[in-house]
C-alpha positions as CSV (number, residue, x, y, z in Angstrom):
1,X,-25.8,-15.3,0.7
2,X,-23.2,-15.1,3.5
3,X,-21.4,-12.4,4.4
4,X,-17.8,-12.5,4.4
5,X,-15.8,-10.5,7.0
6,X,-12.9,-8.9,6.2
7,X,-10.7,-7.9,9.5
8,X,-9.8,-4.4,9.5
9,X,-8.0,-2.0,11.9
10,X,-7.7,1.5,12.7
11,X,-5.1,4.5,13.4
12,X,-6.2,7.4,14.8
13,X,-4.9,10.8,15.3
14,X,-7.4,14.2,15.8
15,X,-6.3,15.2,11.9
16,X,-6.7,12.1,10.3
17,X,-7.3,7.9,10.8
18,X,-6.4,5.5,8.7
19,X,-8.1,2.0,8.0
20,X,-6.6,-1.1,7.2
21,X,-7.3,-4.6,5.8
22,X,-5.0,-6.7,7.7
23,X,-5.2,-9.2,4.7
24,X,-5.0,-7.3,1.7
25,X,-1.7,-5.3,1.5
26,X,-2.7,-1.4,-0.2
27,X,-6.6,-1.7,0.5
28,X,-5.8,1.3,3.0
29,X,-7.8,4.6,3.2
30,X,-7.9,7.9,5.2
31,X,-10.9,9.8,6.5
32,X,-11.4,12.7,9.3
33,X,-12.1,10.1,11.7
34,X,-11.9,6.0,12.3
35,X,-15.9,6.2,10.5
36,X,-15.0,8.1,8.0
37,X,-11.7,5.6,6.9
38,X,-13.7,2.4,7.8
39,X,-16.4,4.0,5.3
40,X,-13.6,5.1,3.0
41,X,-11.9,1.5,2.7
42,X,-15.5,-0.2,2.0
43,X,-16.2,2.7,-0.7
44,X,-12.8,1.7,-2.2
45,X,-12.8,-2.4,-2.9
46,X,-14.1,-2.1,-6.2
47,X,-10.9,-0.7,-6.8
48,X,-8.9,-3.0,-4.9
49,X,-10.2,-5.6,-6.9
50,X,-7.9,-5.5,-9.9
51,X,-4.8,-5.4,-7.8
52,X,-6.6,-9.3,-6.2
53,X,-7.6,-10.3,-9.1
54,X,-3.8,-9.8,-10.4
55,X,-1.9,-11.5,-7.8
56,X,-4.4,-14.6,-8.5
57,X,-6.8,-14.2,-5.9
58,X,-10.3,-13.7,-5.3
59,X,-11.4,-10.5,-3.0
60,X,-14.5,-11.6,-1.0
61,X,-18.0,-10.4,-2.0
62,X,-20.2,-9.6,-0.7
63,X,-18.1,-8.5,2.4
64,X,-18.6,-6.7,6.3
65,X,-15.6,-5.2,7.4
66,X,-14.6,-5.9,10.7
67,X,-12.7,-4.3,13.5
68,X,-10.1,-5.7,15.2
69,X,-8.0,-3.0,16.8
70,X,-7.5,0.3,17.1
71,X,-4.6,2.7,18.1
72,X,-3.4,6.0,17.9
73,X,-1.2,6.9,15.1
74,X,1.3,9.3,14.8
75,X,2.8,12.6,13.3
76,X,2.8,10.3,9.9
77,X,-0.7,9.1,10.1
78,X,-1.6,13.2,10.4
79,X,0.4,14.0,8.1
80,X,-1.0,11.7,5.7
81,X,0.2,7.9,5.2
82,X,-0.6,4.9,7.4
83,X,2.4,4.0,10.5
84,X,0.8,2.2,12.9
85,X,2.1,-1.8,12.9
86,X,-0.5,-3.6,14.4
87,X,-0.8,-6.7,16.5
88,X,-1.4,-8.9,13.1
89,X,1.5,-7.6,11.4
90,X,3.8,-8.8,14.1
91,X,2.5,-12.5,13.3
92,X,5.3,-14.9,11.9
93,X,5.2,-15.0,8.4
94,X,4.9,-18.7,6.8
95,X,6.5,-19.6,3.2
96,X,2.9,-19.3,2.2
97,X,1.9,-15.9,3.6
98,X,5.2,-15.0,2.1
99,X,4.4,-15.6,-1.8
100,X,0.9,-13.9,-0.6
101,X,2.2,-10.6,-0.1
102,X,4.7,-10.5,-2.3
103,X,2.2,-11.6,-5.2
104,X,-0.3,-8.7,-3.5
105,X,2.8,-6.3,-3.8
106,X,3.9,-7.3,-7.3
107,X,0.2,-7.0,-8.2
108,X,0.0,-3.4,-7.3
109,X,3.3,-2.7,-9.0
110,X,1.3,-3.6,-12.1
111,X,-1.7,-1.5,-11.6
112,X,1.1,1.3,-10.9
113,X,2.2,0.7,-14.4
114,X,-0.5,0.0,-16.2
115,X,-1.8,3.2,-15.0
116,X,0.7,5.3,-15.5
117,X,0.8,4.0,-19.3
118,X,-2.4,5.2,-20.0
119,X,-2.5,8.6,-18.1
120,X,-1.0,11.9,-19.7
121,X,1.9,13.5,-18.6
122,X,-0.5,16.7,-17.5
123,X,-2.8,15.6,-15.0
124,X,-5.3,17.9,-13.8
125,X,-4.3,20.0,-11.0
126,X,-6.2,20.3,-7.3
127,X,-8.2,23.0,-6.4
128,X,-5.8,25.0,-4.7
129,X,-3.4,24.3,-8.2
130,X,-1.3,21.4,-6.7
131,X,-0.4,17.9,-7.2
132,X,2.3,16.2,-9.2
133,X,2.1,15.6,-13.1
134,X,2.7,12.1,-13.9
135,X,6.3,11.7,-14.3
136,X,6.9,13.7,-11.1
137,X,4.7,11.2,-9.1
138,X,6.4,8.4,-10.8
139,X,9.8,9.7,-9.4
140,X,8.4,10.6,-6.2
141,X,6.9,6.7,-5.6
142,X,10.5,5.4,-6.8
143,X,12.2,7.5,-4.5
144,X,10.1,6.3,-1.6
145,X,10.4,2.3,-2.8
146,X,14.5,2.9,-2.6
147,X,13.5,4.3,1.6
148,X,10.6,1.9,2.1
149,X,13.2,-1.1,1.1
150,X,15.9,0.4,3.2
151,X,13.5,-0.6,6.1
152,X,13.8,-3.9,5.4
153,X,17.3,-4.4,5.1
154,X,17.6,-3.8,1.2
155,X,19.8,-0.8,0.0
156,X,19.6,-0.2,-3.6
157,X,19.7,3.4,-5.1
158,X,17.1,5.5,-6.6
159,X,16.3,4.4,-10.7
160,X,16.4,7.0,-13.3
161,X,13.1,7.9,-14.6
162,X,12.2,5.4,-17.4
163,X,15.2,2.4,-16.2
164,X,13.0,-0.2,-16.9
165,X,15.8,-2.8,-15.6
166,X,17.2,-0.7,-12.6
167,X,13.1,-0.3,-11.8
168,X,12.6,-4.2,-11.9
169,X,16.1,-4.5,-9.7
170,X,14.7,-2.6,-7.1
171,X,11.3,-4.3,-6.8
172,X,12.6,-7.7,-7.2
173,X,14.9,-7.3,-4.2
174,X,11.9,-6.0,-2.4
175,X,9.7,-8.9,-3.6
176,X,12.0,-11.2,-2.7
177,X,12.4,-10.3,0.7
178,X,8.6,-9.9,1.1
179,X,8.9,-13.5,0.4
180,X,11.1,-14.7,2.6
181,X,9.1,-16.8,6.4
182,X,10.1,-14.6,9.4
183,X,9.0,-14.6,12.4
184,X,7.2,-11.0,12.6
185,X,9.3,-9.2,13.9
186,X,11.1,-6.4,11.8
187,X,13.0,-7.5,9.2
188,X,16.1,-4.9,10.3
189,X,17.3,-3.4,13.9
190,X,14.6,-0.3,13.4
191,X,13.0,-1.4,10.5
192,X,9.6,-2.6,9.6
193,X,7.9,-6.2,9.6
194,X,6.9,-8.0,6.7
195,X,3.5,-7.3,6.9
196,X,3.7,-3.6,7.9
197,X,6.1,-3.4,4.7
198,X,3.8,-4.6,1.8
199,X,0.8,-2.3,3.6
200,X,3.0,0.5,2.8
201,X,4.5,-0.2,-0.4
202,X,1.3,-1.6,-1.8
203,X,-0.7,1.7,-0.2
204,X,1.7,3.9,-1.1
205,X,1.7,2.6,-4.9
206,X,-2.1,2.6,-5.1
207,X,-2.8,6.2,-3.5
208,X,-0.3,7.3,-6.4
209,X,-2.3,5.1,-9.1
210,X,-5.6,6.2,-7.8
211,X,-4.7,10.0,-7.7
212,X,-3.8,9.5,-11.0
213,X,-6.6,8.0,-12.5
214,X,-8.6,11.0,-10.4
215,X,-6.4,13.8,-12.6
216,X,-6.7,13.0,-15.8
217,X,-8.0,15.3,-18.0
């Protein structure tokens, strides 16, 4: 059977890498080193899967992940979330890749949900006692979709906990302008590109989701 290959790329700092797939907005994981996050991100498609599945597509398998760039990241990257824009995201974005990664986007919205409806509001806490019960992580991730979408020219405020139709506002605006051709470049004076912007909202969603499911009782 052949093997599909999957491009991937890489942001490195001494504390932590991250790896990407270029293709597949949120399949993005951490490790010590770019090894350890390559290994990380194969370890984790099963996973992704759903989030594919949901936006109507198919994620290849079986699959070889393949490396197409690597760069240093910064302060972020070693702090913890992925910051690097890579030579792929700056591509132009056709009407087609458009209703791609919004649908990707969308998609992990709905795992989001769909997790958080089905996980206690006491998760289990670290080993050091930390982490955010469910509610609290909930805020936290809306909080960060009202900055993420500020990056690319949408300003909306913050939606109380449990605003169902202030929540959908906010995603639809960013949906929307996920949608929208461009030509790769950022989407606002200092802001992010398209394809940078549904790695990070997508990532950021899933890490939540994922943690989540990891903490339940």
């Amino acid at each position: 059977m052949p093997t599909n290959r999957v491009a991937c790329a890489v942001e490195v700092t001494p504390k932590k890498s991250f790896a990407a797939a270029l293709d597949w907005p949120g399949w993005c994981r951490p490790g010590r080193d770019a090894d350890a996050a390559i290994a990380a991100l194969a370890e984790y498609a099963d996973r992704y899967r759903p989030v594919a599945e949901a936006a109507g597509l198919r994620l290849p398998a079986p699959f070889a992940l393949e490396e197409v760039e690597r760069l240093p990241g910064g302060s972020t990257t070693a702090f913890g979330a992925p910051e690097v824009t890579f030579a792929a995201d700056r591509e132009p974005v056709t009407a087609e890749d458009g209703a791609r990664l919004s649908s990707l986007v969308v998609a992990a919205w709905g795992v989001f949900d769909a997790v958080v409806a089905s996980s206690p509001a006491e998760l289990r806490k670290g080993p050091r006692g930390g982490g955010r019960d469910r509610d609290q992580m909930v805020d936290h991730v809306l909080g960060a979709e009202v900055a993420y979408a500020s990056k690319i020219g949408v300003k909306v405020k913050q939606p109380a906990l449990g605003d169902l139709a202030a929540i959908d506002e906010v995603r639809m605006a960013i949906a929307a302008v996920l949608n929208q051709p461009s030509d790769g470049g950022p989407l606002r004076p200092n802001g992010w590109t398209a394809r940078y912007a549904a790695r990070r909202i997508a990532w950021h969603l899933l890490d939540h989701a994922w943690e989540m499911e990891d903490r339940r009782p």
